[in-house]
N, C-alpha and C positions, 0 to 999 in steps of 0.2 A: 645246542640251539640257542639258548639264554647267551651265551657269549655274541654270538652272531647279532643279536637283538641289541645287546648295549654296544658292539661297533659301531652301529647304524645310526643312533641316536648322533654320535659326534660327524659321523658323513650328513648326516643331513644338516644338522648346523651349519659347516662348513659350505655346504651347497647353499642355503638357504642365507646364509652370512654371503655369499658371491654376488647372487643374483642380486639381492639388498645393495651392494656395494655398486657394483654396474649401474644398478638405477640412478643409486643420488649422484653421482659421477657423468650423469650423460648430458649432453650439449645444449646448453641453455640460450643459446643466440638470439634464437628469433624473438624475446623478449626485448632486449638490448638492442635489436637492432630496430625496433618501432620506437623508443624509446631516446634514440639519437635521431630519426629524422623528426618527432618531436619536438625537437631541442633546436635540431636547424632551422624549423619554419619560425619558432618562437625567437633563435635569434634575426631570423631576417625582417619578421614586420618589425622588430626594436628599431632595427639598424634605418629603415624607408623613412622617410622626411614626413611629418604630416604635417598641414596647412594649418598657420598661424592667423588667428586676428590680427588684422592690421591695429597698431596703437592708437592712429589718428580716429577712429572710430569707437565713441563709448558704448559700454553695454549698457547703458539707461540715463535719460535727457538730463544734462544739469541745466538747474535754474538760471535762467536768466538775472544780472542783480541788478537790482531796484536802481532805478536813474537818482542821482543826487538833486537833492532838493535846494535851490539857492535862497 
């Protein structure tokens, strides 16, 4: 019966080294594929034009310069 006992020990490794291996081995997609539309929307607002200041318009008053004095 002691013989029986230490086959079993290496069957269940075997079993338990399986099931282990099946797990890290299973289909990881759904991460990758949130992860690429992601990526799309990020590239698309890059890509959309946005509104520029016109240059003829300054962001703050310059001075008027002093009239010359004759």
């Amino acid at each position: 019966m002691a013989v029986l006992a230490w086959l079993l020990i290496p069957l269940f490794a075997v079993v338990g080294a399986a099931i282990w291996g099946s797990w890290v081995q299973r289909s990881k997609t759904i991460g990758d594929v949130a992860e690429l539309a992601g990526y799309a929307r990020f590239r698309d607002a890059m890509e959309r034009s946005h509104p520029v200041a016109p240059d003829s318009v300054p962001l703050r008053p310059v001075p008027e310069p002093a009239p010359a004095e004759s």
